[in-house]
N, C-alpha and C positions, 0 to 999 in steps of 0.2 A: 088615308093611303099615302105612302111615299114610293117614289121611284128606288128601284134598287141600285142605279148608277150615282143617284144623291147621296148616298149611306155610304158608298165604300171611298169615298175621299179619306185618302192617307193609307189604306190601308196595301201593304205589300203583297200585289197580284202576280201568282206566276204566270196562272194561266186562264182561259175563260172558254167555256163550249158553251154556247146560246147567246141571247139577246141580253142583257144587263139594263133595256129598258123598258121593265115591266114594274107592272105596282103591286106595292109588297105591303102587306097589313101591320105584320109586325114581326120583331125581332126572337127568334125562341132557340135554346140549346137542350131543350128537354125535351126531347120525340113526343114524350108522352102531353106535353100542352101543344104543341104543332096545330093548327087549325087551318083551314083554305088561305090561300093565298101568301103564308108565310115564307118568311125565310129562314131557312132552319141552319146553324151554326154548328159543325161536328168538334166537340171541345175532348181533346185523350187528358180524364179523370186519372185520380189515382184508383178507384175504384171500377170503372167500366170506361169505353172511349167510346165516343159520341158517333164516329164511322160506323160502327156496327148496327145504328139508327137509322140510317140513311134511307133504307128502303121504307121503314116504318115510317118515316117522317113525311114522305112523300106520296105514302098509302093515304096521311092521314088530311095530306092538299096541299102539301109545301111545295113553292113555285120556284123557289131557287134553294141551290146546295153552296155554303160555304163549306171545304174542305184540305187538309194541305196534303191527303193523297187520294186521285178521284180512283172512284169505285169502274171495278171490270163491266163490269154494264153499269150506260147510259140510256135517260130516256130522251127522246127527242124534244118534246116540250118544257121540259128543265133546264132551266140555265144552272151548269155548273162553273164554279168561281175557287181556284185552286191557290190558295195563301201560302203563304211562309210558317206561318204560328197562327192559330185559331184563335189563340186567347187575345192575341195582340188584335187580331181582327175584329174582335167581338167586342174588342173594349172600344176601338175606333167607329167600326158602326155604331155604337151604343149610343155613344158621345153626339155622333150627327144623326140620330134619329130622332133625339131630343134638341136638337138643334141647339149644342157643344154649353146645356147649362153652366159647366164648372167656370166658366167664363165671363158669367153675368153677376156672377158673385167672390167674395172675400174667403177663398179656400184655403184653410189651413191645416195638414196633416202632419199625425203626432206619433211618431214609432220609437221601439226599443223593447227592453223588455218590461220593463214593470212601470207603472207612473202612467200607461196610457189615458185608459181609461178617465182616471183622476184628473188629467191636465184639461184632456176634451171635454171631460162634464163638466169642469171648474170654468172653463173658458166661456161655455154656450151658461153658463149661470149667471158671473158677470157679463159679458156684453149684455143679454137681457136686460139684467139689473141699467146698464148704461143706459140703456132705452133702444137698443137695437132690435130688429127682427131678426131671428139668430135659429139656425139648425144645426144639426148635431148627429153624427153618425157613429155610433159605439157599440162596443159588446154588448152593455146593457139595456141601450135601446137608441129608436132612429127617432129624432124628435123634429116636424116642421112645424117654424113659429110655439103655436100652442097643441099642437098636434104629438102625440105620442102613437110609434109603434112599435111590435118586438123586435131584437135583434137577433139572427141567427147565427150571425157569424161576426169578428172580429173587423173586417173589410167583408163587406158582401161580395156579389161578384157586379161582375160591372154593368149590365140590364140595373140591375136592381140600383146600385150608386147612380146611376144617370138617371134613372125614374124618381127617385126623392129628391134630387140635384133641381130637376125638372119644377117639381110641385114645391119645391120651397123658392125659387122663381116666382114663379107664379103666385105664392103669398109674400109677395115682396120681402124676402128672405134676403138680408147685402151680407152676413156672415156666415157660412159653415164653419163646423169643426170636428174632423175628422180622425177613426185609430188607422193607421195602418200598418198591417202586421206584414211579418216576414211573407208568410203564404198569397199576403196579396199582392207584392212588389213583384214575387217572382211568377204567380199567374196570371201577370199583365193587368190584372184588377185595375189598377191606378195610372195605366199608358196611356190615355187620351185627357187627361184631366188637367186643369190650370190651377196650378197651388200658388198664392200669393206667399207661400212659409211654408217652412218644416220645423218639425222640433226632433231633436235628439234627446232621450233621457238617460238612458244605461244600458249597457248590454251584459247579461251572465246567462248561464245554463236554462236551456230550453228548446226545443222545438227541435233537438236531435233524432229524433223520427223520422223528420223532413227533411229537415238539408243533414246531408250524410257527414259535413263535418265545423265545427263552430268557425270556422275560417270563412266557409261558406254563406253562412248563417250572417257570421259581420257582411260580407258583400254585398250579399241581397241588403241590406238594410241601406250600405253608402249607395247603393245604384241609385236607391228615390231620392236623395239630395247631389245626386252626380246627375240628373234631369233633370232638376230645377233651373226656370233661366235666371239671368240676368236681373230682372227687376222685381225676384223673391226674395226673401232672407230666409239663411238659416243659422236657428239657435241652437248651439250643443252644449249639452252639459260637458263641462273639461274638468271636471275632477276623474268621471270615467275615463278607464286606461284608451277606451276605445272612439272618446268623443273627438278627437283631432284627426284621426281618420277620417272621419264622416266628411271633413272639409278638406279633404288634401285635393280633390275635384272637382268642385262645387263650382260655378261661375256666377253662384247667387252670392246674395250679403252674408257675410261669416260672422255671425256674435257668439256672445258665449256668457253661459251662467257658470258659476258655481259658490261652495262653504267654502274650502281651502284653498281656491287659486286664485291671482287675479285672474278678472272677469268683464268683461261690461257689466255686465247684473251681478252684482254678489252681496251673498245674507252673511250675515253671523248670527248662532243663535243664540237669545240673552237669558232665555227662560223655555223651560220643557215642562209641561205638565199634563195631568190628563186630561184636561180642558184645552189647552191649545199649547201654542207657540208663541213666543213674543220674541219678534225677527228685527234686527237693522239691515235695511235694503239702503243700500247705497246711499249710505249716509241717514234716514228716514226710519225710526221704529214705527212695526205695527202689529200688534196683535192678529191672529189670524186663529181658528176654532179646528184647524187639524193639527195631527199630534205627529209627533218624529223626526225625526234630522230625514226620512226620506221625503215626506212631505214639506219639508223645507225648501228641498229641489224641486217638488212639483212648483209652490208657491211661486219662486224663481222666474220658472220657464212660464207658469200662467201671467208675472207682472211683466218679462219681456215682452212677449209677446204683444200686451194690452199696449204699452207702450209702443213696440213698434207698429201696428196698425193704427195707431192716431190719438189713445186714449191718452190726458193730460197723465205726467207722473204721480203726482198729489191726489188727484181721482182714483188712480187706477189702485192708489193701496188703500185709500179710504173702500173702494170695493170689493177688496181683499178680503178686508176686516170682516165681510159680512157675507161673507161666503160658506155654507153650509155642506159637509160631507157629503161623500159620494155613498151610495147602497151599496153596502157588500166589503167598505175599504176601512178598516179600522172601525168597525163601530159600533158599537158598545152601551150595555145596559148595568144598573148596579141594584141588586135584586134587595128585597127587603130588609131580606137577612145579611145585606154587605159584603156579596160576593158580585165579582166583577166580571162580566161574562163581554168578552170581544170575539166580533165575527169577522174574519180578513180573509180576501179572497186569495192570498199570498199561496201558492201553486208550483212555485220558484221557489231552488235553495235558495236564493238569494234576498229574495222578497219575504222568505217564511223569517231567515236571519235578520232582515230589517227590522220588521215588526216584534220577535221575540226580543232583539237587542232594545229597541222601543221601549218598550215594556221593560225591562232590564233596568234604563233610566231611572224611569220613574217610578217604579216600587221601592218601596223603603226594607224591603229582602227580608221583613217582618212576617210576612204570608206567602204562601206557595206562590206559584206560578205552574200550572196544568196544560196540558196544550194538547187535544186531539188534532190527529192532520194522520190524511190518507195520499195516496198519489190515483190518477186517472192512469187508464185503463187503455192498450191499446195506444198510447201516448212512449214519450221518450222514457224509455226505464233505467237508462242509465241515472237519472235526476233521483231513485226512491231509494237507495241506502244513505244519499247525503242528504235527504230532506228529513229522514229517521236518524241521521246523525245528529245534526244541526238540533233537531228536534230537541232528543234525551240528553243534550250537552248542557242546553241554555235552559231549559226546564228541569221544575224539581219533581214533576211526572210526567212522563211523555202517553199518550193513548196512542195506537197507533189503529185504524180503521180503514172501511171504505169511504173512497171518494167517489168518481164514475168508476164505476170497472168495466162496463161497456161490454164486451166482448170475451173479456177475460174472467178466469179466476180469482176471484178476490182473495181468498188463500194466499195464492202464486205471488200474488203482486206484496201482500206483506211478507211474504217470506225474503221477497228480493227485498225492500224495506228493510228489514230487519237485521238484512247483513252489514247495515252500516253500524249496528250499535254499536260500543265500545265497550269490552267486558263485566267494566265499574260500573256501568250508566244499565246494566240489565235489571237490576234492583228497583229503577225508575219504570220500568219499561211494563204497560198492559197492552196486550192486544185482543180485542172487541170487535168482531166482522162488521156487527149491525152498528151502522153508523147513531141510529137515535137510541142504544142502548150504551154507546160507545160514550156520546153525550151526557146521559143520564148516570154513568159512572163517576165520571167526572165532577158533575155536579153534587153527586153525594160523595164523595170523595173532599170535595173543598170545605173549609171552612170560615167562617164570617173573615172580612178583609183580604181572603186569595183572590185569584186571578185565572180565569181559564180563558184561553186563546182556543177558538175554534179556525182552522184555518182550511183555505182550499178550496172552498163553494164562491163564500162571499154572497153574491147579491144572486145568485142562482136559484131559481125556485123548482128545481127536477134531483132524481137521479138515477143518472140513467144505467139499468141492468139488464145484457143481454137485449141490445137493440131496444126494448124499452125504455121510456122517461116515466118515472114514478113521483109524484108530488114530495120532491124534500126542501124546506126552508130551514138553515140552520139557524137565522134569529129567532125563527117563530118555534121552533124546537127547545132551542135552552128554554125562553119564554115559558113555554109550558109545561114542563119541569119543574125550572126554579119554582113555578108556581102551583107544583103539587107537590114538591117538598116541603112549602111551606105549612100547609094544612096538617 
C-alpha cells in the first residue's frame, strides 16, 4: 500500500476535496480493472474519456479520483484531486509509485520515423553481447534481462513503462533501450522518466492522422530532446533536413551522425551487398550483416551511442560485426528454386522507398523485382497513393493488397492507393484484396533469380479485420508457398 500524498510529488495540483492521506493499492486508468482501495486516473482517450468513468470506478472501490474537471456530484469519502493534464499526472504518479525506476538505470530513448525499432533492438543486442544486463522496450517486444514479453504499442503508456522499468531494477538491469513515438511524447507517456540519451534518426510522412500537420509532428518529436537535461546527450542524424532542429533547444550534449556530412560519427559505404555492409566509421572498416545505406544510419547511431555510454571504440565495432537482424526489417529467405523473397515492415513512403532503392543497389536488373505492400486502415491516408506510387515506379510489378484494414474497406483504401499510380506504370500494376493470395501471385509470378519485397507487416504476426486480429505471418506465408510451388 502507498499513501496517496507520496505519488503525487511533481504533479500540477489545482485543486483537492478530501484527505490526500490515505492508502492507495494501486494506480488504474481503466474503470474496468479499478479494484478497492484504488486510485483511479480519468485519462480524455481519443476514443472515449476516462471522466465519464468516474462513477464506475468508484462503484467498483476507487478511494481517490484524479481528474482535471471534477464531476457535479461528490462523495464525501473520496478524495478528489483536480490536475492540469491527466496524462502528465499519470505519468508522475507512475514514476513515484515505483519509486522513479528510470533513475536507477542507463535510459536511452530512440525516435523518429523509421530506424527505431532497429537501433533499440540492435542496442539491447550488443550491450548484451558486452556483458551487460540490458532491457528493451519496442514495438516488437518488452524484454527484462532474459525475460521476453509482448508489445502492444510503440511507447506503452506510462503504468506499464514504469512497471517494467521497475522489474528490470530489480534484475539488476543498468541499461534500457527504449522507442518513443510521436504519440507518446505528446501523451505525456515519457514526462517523468530520466534519459541518460536520445537518438534522432529521420523524419518523413506518417502519423498524419494524429498531429493534424507535419510541422506538428516535427515538434512533438524536438520536445523529448527539448527535456533532456544537461548531463544527457543527444545524437542526430544531420543528413536529415530535420535533424538540426531537434538541437536548436536541447541543453543536453549535441552529437551527430551521418553518410554525407561531417559528423562526429561518420560511415562511408565501401561495399553493399545482400549479405551485409562493409562500413568505414571514422577512420575503422567493419563489416556489419545488415543491408542498405538506411541501415548504415542505423549502424551509426547504434556505434554512437555504444561509445558514448562507456563502450571502448575498437569493442564497440568489433560488436557491430556480430550483430544479427531485427524480425520483420529486411529479412529475407532465398527459396530452392532462387527466388528471393524479403519481408520489411517499411509502412512509410519513405521506408517503403529506402528498402526498394535497397534492393535497387544490389540486383543486377537481370530479374524482376515484385513488391506487394498494402496501407493500414483507419491510419493517415494521405501516405496510400505515394506508397502505391513509389511502389509501381521502383518495381517491375507492383501488387497492391491488404495490410490492417481495421475498420475500413479494404476496397476503399486501394482505390485511394491506386490514385497514385502513373498512367505508364498501370501495366505493372495488380490488385489482390486477399493479402495470402496477393502473396501467392507474386510468388508464381516470379521467376528463378527475381526478387519480391513483401512490405508493411514485418515482424507482425496478426491482421487485423473489422476490430479483429486474425493470425497473418508474412515470412511464414511466402515460406509456405515457395514451398508448395515447389512440389
Amino acid at each position: 500500500m502507498k499513501v496517496l500524498k507520496d505519488i503525487l510529488y511533481k504533479v500540477a495540483i489545482e485543486s483537492v476535496k478530501g484527505s490526500t492521506d490515505v492508502a492507495i493499492s494501486k494506480i488504474e486508468f481503466d474503470s474496468r480493472k479499478v479494484e478497492a482501495n484504488d486510485v483511479f486516473v480519468a485519462i480524455r482517450g481519443s476514443l472515449s474519456d476516462g471522466h465519464n468513468y468516474i462513477g464506475k470506478a468508484i462503484q467498483l472501490g476507487a478511494k481517490a479520483i484524479i481528474c482535471d474537471t471534477l464531476p457535479e456530484n461528490t462523495e464525501n469519502e473520496i478524495t478528489y484531486i483536480q490536475v492540469k493534464d491527466t496524462n502528465a499526472a499519470l505519468a508522475f504518479m507512475s514514476a513515484n509509485y515505483f519509486e522513479d525506476p528510470s533513475a536507477k538505470l542507463k535510459l536511452v530513448g530512440v525516435t523518429g520515423t523509421n530506424g527505431k525499432t532497429t537501433i533499440a533492438s540492435l542496442l539491447f543486442q550488443l550491450f548484451q553481447k558486452a556483458g551487460f544486463k540490458v532491457g528493451l522496450l519496442s514495438t516488437v517486444k518488452i524484454v527484462v534481462d532474459q525475460t521476453e514479453y509482448p508489445a502492444t504499442h510503440t511507447t506503452p503508456d506510462s503504468l506499464t513503462i514504469n512497471h517494467y522499468l521497475n522489474e528490470m531494477v530489480e534484475a539488476g538491469v543498468t541499461h534500457c533501450f527504449m522507442e518513443v513515438s510521436s504519440h507518446g511524447i505528446h501523451q505525456k507517456r515519457t514526462e517523468a522518466l530520466h534519459f541518460v540519451g536520445g537518438i534522432f534518426t529521420n523524419l518523413s510522412h506518417d502519423h498524419l492522422d494524429y498531429h493534424p500537420t507535419f510541422a506538428e509532428y516535427r515538434d512533438v518529436k524536438k520536445s523529448f530532446f527539448d527535456s533532456l537535461p544537461k548531463s544527457a546527450f543527444v545524437l542526430t542524424n544531420i543528413d536529415d533536413k530535420n535533424g538540426s532542429v531537434m538541437l536548436q533547444n536541447t541543453v543536453a550534449k549535441k552529437l551527430t551522425y551521418a553518410l554525407k556530412s561531417y559528423a562526429d560519427y561518420r560511415a562511408q559505404i565501401l561495399e553493399s551487398q545482400l549479405s551485409g555492409l562493409l562500413l568505414k566509421i571514422n577512420d575503422n572498416e567493419v563489416w556489419v550483416k545488415l543491408i542498405g545505406t538506411f541501415n548504415a544510419y542505423n549502424v551509426l547511431a547504434i556505434y554512437g551511442t555504444a561509445v558514448e555510454l562507456g563502450i571502448d571504440s575498437l569493442e564497440a565495432l568489433r560488436l557491430l560485426s556480430d550483430l544479427e537482424s531485427v524480425s520483420g526489417r529486411f529479412q529475407y529467405i532465398v527459396s530452392d528454386g532462387g527466388i528471393t523473397a524479403v519481408v520489411d515492415y517499411a509502412h512509410t513512403p519513405d521506408a517503403l522507398e529506402n528498402v526498394l532503392k535497397t534492393i535497387t543497389d544490389i540486383r543486377t536488373k537481370n530479374e524482376q523485382l515484385i513488391t506487394v505492400v498494402g496501407c493500414g486502415g483507419n491510419r493517415d491516408k494521405t501516405k496510400r497513393p505515394i506508397m502505391a506510387k513509389i511502389a509501381s515506379d521502383l518495381s517491375d510489378k507492383a501488387v497492391l493488397t491488404s495490410d490492417n484494414p481495421r475498420n475500413e474497406d479494404p476496397e476503399v483504401i486501394l482505390d485511394e492507393m491506386e490514385q497514385g499510380v502513373e498512367p505508364q506504370n498501370y501495366k505493372k500494376l495488380l490488385r489482390i484484396t486477399d493479402r495470402k493470395q496477393a502473396i501467392k501471385t507474386a510468388c508464381q509470378l516470379a521467376q528463378p533469380k527475381d526478387i519480391i519485397l513483401i512490405a508493411g507487416k514485418g515482424h507482425e504476426t496478426y491482421q487485423e479485420i473489422n476490430g479483429v486480429r486474425h493470425h497473418f505471418d508474412d515470412m511464414e506465408t511466402i515460406k509456405e508457398i515457395l514451398e508448395q510451388l515447389k512440389k
